[in-house]
N, C-alpha and C positions, 0 to 999 in steps of 0.2 A: 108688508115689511115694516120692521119699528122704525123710527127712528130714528136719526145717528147712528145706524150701525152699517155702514155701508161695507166691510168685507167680512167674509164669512171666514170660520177658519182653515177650511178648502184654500181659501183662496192664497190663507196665510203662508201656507204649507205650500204649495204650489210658486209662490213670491219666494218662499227658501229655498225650494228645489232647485231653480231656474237658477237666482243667486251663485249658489254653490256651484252648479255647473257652468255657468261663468268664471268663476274663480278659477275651478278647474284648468279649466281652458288656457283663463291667463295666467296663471303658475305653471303652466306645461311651457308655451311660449316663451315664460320668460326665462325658467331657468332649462328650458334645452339646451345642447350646445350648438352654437355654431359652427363649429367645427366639423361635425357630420356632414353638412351639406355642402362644404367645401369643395371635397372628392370626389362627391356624386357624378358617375356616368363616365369619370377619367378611368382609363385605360390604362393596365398594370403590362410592365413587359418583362418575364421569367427567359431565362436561361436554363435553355433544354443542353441536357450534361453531356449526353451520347454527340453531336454534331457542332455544340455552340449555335446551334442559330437561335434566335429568338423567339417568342410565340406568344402572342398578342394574347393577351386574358382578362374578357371584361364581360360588362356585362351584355345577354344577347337581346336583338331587338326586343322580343317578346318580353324580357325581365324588366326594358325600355320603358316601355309601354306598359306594367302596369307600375311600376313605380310613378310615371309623369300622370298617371291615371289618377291614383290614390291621392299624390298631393295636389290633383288640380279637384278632385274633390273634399278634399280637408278647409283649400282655400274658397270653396264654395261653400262650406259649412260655416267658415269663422265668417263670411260676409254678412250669409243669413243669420247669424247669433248676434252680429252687432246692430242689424234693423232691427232684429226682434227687439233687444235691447233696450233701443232707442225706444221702440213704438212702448213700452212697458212704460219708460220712464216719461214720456211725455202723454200717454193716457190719464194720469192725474186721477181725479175724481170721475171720470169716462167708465161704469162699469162694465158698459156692453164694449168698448175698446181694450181695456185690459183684460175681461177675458180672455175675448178673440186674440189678443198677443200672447197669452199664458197658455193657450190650446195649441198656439202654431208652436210657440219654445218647447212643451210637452211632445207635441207630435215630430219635430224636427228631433229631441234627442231618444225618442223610441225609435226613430228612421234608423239613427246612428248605429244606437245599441245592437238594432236585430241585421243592421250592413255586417258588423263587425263577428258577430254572431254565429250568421254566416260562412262568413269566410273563416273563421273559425273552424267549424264545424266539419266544414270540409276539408282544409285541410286535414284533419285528423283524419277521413276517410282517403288519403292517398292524394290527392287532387295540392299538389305544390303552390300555383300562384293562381288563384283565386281572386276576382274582384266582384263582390255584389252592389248592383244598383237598383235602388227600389224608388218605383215611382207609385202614380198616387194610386193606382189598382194591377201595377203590376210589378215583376221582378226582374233584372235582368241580371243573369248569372257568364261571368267572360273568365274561360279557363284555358290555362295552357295545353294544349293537347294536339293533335293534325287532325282527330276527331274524336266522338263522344261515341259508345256504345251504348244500346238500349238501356245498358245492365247499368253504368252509368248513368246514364240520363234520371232513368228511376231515382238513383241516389244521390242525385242532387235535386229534384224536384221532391222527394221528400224531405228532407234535410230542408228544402226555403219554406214546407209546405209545414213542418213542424212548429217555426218561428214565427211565420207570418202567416194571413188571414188572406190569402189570395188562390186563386183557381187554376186548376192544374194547367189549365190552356193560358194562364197571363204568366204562365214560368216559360222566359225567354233564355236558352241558354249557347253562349256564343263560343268557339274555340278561336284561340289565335296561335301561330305555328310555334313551336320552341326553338 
């Protein structure tokens, strides 16, 4: 290695990625509204025309759950962005430490990308609320349904099997009731 040249431009490029997907992050934060979250999970009451009685209209457990699902993993995503972060910004001249910080933020926002992907994807095949969770060799897929048919099953294991590099027995796929 010569000297004085301690980062490649791999690395350069990868210090901008990370960067920008930080900004990212914090310009979604900051200029979201607050307001959305305000309402969240309150309970709408309509007036049915035929009787006058009332009828409760909100959202049903299952809708619950994956909503409190999604943002208790968004806020387990922005935790690990800000130790990455941190470990980037204080590895210093540390090359074998900022790697290893630049590999985890690289592989924490391809987790993201191919969650979201995902759920994606599936949607567009019928499948309404959708939550993908990928761990470090597997996948676990949670859909609204009372249950999965073969025919189904196939097409969500293909569908995780297209995006991700994992084996058809680590596709775990779970229904919760609507």
């Amino acid at each position: 290695m010569k000297k004085g040249k301690v980062f490649t431009s791999g690395h350069i490029a990868l210090v901008a990625m990370v960067i920008v997907l930080l900004s990212a992050v914090w310009l979604n934060m900051k200029y979201s509204s607050a307001d959305n979250t305000k309402y969240m999970g309150e309970a709408s009451f309509v007036s049915k025309e035929e009787n006058g009685d009332a009828a409760m209209v909100g959202a049903t457990p299952a809708s619950d759950y994956f909503e409190k699902a999604k943002e208790d993993r968004e806020k387990a995503y922005l935790s690990a962005e800000e130790t990455l972060k941190e470990a980037i910004i204080t590895a210093g001249q540390n090359e074998e430490a900022l790697n290893d910080a630049l590999n985890k933020a690289d592989g924490l926002a391809k987790r993201k990308a191919d969650e979201v992907a995902i759920e994606n994807l599936l949607s567009a095949k019928g499948f309404n609320r959708v939550l993908a969770i990928i761990g470090n060799d597997s996948v676990t897929v949670i859909v609204e349904r009372e249950s999965v048919s073969a025919a189904e099953s196939v097409q969500i294991q293909d569908a995780v099997a297209s995006l991700c590099t994992v084996s058809l027995n680590n596709i775990k796929i779970v229904t919760v009731n609507g």
